[in-house]
C-alpha positions as protocol buffer text, in pm:
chain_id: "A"
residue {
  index: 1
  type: UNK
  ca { x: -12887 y: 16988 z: 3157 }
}
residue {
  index: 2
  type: UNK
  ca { x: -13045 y: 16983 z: 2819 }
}
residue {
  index: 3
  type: UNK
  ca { x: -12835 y: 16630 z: 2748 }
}
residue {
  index: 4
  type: UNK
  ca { x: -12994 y: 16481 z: 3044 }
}
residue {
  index: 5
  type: UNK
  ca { x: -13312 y: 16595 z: 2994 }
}
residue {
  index: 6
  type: UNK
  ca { x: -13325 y: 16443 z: 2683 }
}
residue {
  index: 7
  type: UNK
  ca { x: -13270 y: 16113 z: 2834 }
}
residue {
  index: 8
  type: UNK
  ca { x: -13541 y: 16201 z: 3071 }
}
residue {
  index: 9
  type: UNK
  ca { x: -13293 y: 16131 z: 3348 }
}
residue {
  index: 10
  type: UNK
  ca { x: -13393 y: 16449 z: 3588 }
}
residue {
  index: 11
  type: UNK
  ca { x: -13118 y: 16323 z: 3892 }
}
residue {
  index: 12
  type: UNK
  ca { x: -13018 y: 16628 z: 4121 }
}
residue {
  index: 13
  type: UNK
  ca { x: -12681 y: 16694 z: 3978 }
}
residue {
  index: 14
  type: UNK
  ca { x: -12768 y: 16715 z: 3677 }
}
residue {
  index: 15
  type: UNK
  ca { x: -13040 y: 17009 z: 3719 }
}
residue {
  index: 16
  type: UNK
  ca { x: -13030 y: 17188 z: 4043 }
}
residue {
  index: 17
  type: UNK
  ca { x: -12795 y: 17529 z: 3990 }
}
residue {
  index: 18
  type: UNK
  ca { x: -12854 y: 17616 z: 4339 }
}
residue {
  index: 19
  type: UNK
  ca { x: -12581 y: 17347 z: 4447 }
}
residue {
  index: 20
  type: UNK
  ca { x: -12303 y: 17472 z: 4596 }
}
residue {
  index: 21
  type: UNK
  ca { x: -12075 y: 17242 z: 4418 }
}
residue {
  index: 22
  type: UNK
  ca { x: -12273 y: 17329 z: 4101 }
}
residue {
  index: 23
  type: UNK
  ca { x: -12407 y: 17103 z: 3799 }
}
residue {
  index: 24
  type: UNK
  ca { x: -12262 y: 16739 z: 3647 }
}
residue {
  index: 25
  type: UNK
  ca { x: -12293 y: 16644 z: 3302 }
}
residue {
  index: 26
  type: UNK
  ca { x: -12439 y: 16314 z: 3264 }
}
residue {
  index: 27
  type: UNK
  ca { x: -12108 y: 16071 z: 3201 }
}
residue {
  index: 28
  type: UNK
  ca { x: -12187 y: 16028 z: 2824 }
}
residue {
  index: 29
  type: UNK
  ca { x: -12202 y: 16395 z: 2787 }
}
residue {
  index: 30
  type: UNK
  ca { x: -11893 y: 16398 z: 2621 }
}
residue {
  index: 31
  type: UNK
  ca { x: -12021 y: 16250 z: 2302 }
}
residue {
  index: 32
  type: UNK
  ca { x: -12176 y: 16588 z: 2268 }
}
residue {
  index: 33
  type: UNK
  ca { x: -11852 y: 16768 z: 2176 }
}
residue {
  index: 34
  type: UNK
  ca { x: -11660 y: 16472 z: 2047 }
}
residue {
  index: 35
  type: UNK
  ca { x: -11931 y: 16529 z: 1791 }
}
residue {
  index: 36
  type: UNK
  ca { x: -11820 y: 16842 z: 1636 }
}
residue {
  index: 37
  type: UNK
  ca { x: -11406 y: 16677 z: 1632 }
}
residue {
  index: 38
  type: UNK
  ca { x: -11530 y: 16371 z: 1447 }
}
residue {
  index: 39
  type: UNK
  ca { x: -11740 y: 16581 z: 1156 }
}
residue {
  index: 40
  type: UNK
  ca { x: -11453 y: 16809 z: 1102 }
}
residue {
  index: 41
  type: UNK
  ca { x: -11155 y: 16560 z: 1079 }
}
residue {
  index: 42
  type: UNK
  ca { x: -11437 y: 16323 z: 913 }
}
residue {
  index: 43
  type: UNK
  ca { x: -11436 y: 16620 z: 591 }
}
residue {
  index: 44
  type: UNK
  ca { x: -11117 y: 16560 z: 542 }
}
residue {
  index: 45
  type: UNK
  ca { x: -11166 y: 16207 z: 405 }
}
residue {
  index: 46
  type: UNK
  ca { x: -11476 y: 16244 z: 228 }
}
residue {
  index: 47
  type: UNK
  ca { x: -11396 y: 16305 z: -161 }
}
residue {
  index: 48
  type: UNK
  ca { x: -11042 y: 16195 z: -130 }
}
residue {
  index: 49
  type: UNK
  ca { x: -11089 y: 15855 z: 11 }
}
residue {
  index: 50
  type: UNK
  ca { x: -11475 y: 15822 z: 28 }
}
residue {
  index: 51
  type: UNK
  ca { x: -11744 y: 15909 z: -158 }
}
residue {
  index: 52
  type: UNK
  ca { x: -12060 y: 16047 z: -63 }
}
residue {
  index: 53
  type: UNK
  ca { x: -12273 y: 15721 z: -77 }
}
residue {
  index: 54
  type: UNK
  ca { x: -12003 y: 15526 z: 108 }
}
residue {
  index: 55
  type: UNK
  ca { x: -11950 y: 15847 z: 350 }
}
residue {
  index: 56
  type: UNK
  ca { x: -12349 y: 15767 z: 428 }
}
residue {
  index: 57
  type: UNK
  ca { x: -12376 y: 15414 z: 514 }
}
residue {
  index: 58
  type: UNK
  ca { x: -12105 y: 15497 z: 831 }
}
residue {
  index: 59
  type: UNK
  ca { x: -12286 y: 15341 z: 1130 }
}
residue {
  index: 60
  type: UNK
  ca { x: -12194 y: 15385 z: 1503 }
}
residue {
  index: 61
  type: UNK
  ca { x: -12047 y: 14986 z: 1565 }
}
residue {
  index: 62
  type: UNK
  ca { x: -11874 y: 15042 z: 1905 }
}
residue {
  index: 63
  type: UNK
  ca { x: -11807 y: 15300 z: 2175 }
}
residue {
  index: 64
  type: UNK
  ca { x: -11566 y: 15288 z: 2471 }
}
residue {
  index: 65
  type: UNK
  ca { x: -11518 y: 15592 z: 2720 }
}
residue {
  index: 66
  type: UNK
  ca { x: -11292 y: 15641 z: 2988 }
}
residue {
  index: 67
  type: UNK
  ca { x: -11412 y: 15858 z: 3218 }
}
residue {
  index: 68
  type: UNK
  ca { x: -11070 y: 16052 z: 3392 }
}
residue {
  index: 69
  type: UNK
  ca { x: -11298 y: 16252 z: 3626 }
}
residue {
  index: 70
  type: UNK
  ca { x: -11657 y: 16402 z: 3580 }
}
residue {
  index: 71
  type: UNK
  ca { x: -11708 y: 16735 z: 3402 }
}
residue {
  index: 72
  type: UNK
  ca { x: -11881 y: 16976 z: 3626 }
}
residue {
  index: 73
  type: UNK
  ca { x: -11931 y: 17361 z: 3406 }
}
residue {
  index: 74
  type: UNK
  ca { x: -11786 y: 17587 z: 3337 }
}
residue {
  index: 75
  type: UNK
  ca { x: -11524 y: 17472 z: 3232 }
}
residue {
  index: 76
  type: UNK
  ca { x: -11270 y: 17512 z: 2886 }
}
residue {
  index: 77
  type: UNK
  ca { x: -11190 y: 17139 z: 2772 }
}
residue {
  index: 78
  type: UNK
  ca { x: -10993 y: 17079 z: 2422 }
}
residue {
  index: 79
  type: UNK
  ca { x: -11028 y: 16784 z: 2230 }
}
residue {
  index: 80
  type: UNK
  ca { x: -10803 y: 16562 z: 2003 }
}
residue {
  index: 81
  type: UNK
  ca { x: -10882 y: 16330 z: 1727 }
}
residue {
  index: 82
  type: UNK
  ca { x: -10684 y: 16052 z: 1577 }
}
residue {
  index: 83
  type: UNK
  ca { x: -10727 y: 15721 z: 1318 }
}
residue {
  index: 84
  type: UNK
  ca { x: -10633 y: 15461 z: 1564 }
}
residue {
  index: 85
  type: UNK
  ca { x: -10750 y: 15144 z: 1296 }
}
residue {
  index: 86
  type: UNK
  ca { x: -10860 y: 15120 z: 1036 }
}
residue {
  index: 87
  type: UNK
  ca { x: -10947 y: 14723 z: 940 }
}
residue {
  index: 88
  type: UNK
  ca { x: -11154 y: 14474 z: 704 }
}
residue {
  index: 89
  type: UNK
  ca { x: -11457 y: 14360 z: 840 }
}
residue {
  index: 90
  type: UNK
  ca { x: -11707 y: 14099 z: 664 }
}
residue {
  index: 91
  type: UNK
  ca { x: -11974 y: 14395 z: 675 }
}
residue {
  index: 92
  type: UNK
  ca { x: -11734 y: 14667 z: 522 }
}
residue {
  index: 93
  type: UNK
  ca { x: -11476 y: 14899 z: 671 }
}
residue {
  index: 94
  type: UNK
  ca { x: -11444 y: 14940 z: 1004 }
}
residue {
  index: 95
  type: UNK
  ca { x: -11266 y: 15273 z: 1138 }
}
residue {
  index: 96
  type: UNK
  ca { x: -11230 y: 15340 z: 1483 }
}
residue {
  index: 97
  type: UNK
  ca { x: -11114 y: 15724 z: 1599 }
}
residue {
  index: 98
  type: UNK
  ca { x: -10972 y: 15825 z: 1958 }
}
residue {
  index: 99
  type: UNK
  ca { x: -11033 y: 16137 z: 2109 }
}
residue {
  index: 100
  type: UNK
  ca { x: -10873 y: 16256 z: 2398 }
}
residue {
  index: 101
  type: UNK
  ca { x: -10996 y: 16524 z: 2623 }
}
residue {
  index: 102
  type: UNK
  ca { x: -10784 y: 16772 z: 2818 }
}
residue {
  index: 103
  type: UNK
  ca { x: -10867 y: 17079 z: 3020 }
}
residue {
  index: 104
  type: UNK
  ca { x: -10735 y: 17400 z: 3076 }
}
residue {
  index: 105
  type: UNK
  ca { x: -10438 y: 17261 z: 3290 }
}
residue {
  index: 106
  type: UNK
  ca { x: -10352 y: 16976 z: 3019 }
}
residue {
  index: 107
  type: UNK
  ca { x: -10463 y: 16701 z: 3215 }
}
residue {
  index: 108
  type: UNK
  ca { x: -10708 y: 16472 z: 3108 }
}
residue {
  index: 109
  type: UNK
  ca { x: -11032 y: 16452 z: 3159 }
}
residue {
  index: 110
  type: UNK
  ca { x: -11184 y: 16165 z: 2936 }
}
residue {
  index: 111
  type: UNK
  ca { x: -11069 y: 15919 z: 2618 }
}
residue {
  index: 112
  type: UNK
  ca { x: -11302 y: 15790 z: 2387 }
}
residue {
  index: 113
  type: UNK
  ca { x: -11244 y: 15497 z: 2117 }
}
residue {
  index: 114
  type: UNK
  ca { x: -11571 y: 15551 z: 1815 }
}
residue {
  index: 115
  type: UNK
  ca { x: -11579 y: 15268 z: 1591 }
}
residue {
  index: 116
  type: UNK
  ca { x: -11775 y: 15347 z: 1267 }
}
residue {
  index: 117
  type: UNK
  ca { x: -11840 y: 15062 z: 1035 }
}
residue {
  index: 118
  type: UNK
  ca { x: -11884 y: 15185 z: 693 }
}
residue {
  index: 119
  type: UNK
  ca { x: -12120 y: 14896 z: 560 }
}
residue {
  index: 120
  type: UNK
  ca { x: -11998 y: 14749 z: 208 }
}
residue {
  index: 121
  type: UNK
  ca { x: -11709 y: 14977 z: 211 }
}
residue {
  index: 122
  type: UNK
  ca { x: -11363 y: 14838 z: 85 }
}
residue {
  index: 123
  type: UNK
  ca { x: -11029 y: 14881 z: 230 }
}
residue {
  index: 124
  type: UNK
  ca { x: -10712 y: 14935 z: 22 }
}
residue {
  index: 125
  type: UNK
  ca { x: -10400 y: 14868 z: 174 }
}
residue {
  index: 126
  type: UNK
  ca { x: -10310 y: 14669 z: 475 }
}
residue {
  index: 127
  type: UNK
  ca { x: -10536 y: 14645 z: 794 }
}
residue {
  index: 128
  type: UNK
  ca { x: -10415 y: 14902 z: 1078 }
}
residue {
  index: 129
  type: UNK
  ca { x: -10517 y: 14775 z: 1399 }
}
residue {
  index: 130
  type: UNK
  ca { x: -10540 y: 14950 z: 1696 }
}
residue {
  index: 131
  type: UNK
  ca { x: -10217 y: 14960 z: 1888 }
}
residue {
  index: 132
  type: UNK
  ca { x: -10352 y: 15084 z: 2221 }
}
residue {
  index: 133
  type: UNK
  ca { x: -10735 y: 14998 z: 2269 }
}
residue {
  index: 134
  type: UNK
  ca { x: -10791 y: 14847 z: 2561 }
}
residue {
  index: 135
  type: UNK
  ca { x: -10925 y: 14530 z: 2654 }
}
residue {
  index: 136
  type: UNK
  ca { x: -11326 y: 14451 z: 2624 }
}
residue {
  index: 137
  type: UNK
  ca { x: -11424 y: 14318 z: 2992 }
}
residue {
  index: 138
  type: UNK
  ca { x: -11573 y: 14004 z: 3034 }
}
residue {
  index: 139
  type: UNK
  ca { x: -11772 y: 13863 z: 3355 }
}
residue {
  index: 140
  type: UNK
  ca { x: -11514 y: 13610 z: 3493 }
}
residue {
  index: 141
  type: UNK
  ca { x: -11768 y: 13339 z: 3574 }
}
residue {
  index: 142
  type: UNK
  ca { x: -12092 y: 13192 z: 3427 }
}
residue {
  index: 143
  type: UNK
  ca { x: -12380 y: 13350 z: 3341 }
}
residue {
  index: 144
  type: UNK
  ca { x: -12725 y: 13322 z: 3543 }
}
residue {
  index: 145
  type: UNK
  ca { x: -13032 y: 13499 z: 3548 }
}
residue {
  index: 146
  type: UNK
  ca { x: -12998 y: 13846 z: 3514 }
}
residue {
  index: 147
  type: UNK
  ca { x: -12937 y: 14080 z: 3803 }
}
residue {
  index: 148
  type: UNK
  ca { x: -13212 y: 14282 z: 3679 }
}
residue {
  index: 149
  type: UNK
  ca { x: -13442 y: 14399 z: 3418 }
}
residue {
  index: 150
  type: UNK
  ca { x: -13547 y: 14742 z: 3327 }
}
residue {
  index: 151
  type: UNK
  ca { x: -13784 y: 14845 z: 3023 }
}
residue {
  index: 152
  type: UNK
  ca { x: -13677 y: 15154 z: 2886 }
}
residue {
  index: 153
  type: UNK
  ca { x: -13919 y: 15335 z: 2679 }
}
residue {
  index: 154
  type: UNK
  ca { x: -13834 y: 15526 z: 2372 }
}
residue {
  index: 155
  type: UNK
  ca { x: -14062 y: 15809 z: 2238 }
}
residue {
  index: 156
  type: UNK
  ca { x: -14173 y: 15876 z: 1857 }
}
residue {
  index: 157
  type: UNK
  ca { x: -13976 y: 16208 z: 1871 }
}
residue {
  index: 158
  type: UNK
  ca { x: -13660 y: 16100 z: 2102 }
}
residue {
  index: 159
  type: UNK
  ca { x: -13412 y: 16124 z: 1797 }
}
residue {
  index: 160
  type: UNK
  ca { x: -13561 y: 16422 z: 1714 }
}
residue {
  index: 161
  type: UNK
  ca { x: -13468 y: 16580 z: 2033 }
}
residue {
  index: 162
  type: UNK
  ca { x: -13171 y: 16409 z: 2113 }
}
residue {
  index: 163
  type: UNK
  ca { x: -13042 y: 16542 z: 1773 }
}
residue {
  index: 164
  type: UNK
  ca { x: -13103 y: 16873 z: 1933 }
}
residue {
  index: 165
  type: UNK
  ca { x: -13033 y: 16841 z: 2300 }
}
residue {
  index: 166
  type: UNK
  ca { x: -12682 y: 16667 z: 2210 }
}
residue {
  index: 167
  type: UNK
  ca { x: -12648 y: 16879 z: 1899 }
}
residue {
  index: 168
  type: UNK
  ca { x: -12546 y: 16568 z: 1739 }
}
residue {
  index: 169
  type: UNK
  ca { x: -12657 y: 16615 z: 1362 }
}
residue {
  index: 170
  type: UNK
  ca { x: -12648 y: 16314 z: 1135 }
}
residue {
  index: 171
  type: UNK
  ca { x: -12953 y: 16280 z: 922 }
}
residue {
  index: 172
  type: UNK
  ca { x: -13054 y: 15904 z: 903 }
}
residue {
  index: 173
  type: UNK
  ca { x: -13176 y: 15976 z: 1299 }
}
residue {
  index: 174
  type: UNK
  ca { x: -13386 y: 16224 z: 1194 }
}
residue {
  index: 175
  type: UNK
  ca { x: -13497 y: 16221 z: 789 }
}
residue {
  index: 176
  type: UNK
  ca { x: -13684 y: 15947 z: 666 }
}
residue {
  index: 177
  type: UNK
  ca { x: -13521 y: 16018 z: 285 }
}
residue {
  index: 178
  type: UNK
  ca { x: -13191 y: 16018 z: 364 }
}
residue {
  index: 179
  type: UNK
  ca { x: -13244 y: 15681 z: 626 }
}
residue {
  index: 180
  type: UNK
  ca { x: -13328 y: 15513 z: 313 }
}
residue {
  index: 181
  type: UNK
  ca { x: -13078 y: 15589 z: 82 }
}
residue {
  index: 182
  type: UNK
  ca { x: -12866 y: 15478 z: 346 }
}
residue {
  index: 183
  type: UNK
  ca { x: -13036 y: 15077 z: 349 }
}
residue {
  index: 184
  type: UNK
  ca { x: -13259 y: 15148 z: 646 }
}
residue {
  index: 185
  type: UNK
  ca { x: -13612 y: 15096 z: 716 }
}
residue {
  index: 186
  type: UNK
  ca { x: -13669 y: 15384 z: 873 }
}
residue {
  index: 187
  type: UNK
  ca { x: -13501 y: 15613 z: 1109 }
}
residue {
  index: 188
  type: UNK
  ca { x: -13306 y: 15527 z: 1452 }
}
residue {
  index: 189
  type: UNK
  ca { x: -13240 y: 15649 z: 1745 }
}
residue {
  index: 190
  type: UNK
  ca { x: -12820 y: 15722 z: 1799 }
}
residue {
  index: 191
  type: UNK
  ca { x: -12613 y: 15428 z: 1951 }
}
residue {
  index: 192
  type: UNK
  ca { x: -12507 y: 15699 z: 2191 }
}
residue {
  index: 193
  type: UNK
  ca { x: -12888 y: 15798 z: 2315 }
}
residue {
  index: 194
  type: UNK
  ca { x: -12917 y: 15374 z: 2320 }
}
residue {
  index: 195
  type: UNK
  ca { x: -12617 y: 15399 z: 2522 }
}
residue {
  index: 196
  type: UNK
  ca { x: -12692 y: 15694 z: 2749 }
}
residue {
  index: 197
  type: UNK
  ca { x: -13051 y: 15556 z: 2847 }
}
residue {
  index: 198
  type: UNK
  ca { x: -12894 y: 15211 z: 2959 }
}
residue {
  index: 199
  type: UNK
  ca { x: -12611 y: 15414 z: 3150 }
}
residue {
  index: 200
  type: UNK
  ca { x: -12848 y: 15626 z: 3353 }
}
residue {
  index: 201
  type: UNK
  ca { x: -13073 y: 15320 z: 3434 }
}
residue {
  index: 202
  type: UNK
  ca { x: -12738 y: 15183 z: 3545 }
}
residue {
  index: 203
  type: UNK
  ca { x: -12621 y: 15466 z: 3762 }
}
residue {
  index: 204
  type: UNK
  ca { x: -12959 y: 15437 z: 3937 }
}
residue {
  index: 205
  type: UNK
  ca { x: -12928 y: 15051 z: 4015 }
}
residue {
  index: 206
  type: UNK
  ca { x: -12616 y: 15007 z: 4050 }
}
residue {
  index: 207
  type: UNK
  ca { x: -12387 y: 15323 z: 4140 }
}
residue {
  index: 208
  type: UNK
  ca { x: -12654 y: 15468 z: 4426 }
}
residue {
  index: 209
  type: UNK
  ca { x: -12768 y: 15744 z: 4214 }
}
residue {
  index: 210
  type: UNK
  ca { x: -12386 y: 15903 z: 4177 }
}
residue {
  index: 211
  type: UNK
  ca { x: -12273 y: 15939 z: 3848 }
}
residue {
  index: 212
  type: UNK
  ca { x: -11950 y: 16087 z: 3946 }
}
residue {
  index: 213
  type: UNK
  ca { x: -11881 y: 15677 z: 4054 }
}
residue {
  index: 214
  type: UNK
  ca { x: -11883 y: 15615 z: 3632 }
}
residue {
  index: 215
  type: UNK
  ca { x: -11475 y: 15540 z: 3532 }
}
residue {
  index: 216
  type: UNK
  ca { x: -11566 y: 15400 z: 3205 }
}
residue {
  index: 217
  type: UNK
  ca { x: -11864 y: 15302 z: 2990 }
}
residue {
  index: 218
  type: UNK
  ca { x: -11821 y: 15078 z: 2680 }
}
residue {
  index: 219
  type: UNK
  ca { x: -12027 y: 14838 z: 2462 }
}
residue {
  index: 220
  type: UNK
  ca { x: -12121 y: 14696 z: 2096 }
}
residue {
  index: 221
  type: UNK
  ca { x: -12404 y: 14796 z: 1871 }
}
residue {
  index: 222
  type: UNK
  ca { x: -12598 y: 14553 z: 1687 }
}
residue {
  index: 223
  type: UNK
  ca { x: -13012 y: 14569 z: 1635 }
}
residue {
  index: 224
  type: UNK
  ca { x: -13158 y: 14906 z: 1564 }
}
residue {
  index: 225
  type: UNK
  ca { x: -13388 y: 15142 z: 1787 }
}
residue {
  index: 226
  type: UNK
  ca { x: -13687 y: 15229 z: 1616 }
}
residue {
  index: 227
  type: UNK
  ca { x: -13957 y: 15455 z: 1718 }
}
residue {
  index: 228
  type: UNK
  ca { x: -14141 y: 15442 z: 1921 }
}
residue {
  index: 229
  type: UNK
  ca { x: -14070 y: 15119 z: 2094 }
}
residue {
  index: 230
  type: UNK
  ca { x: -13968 y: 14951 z: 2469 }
}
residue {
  index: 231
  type: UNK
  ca { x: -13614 y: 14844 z: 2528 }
}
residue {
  index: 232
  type: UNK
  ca { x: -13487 y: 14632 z: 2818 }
}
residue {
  index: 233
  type: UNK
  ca { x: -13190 y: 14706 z: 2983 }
}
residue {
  index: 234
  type: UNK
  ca { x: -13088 y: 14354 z: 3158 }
}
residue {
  index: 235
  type: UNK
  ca { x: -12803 y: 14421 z: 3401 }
}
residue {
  index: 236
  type: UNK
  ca { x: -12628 y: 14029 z: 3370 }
}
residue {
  index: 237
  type: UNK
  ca { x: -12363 y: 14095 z: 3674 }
}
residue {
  index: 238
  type: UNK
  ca { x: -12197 y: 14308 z: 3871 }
}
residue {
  index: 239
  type: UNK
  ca { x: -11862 y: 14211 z: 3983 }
}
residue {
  index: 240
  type: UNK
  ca { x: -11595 y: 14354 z: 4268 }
}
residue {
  index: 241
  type: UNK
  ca { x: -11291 y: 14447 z: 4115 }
}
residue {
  index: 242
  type: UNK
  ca { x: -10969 y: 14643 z: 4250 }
}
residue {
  index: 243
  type: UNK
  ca { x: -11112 y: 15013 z: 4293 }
}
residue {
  index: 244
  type: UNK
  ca { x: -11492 y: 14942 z: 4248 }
}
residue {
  index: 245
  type: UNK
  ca { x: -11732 y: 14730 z: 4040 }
}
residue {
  index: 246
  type: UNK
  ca { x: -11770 y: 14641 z: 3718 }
}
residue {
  index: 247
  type: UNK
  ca { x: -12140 y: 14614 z: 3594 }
}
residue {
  index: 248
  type: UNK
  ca { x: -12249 y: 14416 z: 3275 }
}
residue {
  index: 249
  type: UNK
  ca { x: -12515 y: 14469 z: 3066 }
}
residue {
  index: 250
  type: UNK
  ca { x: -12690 y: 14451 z: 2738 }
}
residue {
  index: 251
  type: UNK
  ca { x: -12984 y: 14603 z: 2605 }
}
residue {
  index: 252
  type: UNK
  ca { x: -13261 y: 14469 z: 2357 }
}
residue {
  index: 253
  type: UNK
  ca { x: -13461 y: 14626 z: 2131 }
}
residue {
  index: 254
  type: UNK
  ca { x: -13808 y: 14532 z: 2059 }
}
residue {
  index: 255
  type: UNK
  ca { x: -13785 y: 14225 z: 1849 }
}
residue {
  index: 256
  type: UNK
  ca { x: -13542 y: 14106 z: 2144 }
}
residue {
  index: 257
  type: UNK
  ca { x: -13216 y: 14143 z: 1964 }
}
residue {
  index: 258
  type: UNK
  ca { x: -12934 y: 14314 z: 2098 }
}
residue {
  index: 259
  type: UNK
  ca { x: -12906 y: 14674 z: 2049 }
}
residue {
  index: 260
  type: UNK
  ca { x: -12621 y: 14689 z: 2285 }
}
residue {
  index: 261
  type: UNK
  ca { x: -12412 y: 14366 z: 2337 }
}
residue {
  index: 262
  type: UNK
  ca { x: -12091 y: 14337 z: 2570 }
}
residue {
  index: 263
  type: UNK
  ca { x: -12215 y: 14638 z: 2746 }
}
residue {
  index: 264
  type: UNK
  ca { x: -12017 y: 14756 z: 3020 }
}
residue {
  index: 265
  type: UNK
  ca { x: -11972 y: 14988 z: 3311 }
}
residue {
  index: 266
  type: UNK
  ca { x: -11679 y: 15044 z: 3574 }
}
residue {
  index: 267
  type: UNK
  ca { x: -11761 y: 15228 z: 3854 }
}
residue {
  index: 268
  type: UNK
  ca { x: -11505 y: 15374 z: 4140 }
}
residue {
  index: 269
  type: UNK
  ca { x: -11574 y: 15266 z: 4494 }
}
């Protein structure tokens, strides 16, 4: 409830207890706990293989979830975390780190691919590519005026309480110090609240105000979210596929760059 409040996204399922079938966590909820996985394998590499002013300039680059089935509480899940690739990019190193999601029974509830590109970062060694990430969607036929176009607005504080309502702690969001030791020009809002904000504007539009239709949600980060400031979501198409739809999107930030580019959602029928 907290998660979704923080993206002011106040749906039904998300808040009302008195359901008989009970509460849904908002289908980028899982970042929440993949959070905790990625800091603790994350330790491991920091002194041995990078050091603490290369550990800082990590940036979220690119997220892809699958979503197996929605998480309704309470519930026990577990979570595994493994270096799928670890590559060269012109901007610096570019890890990306899988973690899959089981429940009590073993079976799986969600998979998530987090790239982090560690900007003017080396790599020693050979490039390890990911052996089993899967393909990035593309609409199959030309582009025309967008399907739609949402502002999204994005309070002073929303890092602030994101930080807290997602209990996702990482610094350059929230102190202005530590932002700028790390190159930026001030603090930004998480690729994952960018994400979350276009995904509930999407299950709105575009999935009739179920979120439990959301299979998988995926997309690239580019320009930074500062605050305060007005994004727009522009939904480009929405295509039938076997099973469903699949909905592209991309969000700008308020120069009119992309914040989110190849932005996608697959939703069940």
């Amino acid at each position: 409830m907290a998660y979704a409040a923080a993206l002011g996204d106040d749906l039904p399922c998300y808040m009302d207890t008195r359901s008989p079938a009970g509460v849904l966590a908002h289908p980028l909820f899982p970042v929440c706990f993949e959070w905790d996985v990625l800091t603790a394998a994350r330790a491991k590499l920091y002194g041995p293989v990078l050091k603490a002013d290369e550990a800082i300039r990590g940036v979220h680059a690119t997220h892809d979830l699958i979503v197996h089935r929605p998480i309704r509480p309470p519930e026990r899940l577990r979570t595994r975390m493994t270096v799928a690739a670890v590559e060269r990019r012109n901007a610096g190193a570019y890890m990306v780190s899988r973690l899959d999601t089981e429940d009590a029974s073993g079976a799986p509830v969600c998979t998530s691919w987090y790239g982090t590109l560690f900007r003017g970062v080396g790599v020693e060694g050979p490039d390890r590519p990911a052996a089993d990430l899967p393909a990035q969607p593309a609409p199959s036929g030309s582009i025309g005026r967008p399907r739609a176009e949402i502002e999204v607005p994005v309070a002073a504080g929303l890092a602030h309480v994101y930080t807290e309502c997602a209990r996702i702690f990482n610094p350059i969001h929230t102190d202005a110090a530590v932002a700028a030791r790390a190159g930026l020009p001030s603090i930004i809002l998480h690729g994952t609240a960018t994400l979350a904000l276009a995904v509930s504007r999407i299950v709105v539009a575009e999935a009739g105000g179920d979120p439990a239709r959301v299979a998988r949600v995926a997309g690239r980060f580019g320009g930074m979210v500062t605050m305060p400031s007005d994004l727009l979501l522009r939904i480009i198409a929405r295509e039938t596929v076997r099973g469903g739809a699949a909905v592209f999107f991309e969000m700008l930030n308020h120069e009119g760059k992309p914040a989110i580019r190849d932005g996608f959602v697959s939703l069940r029928g």
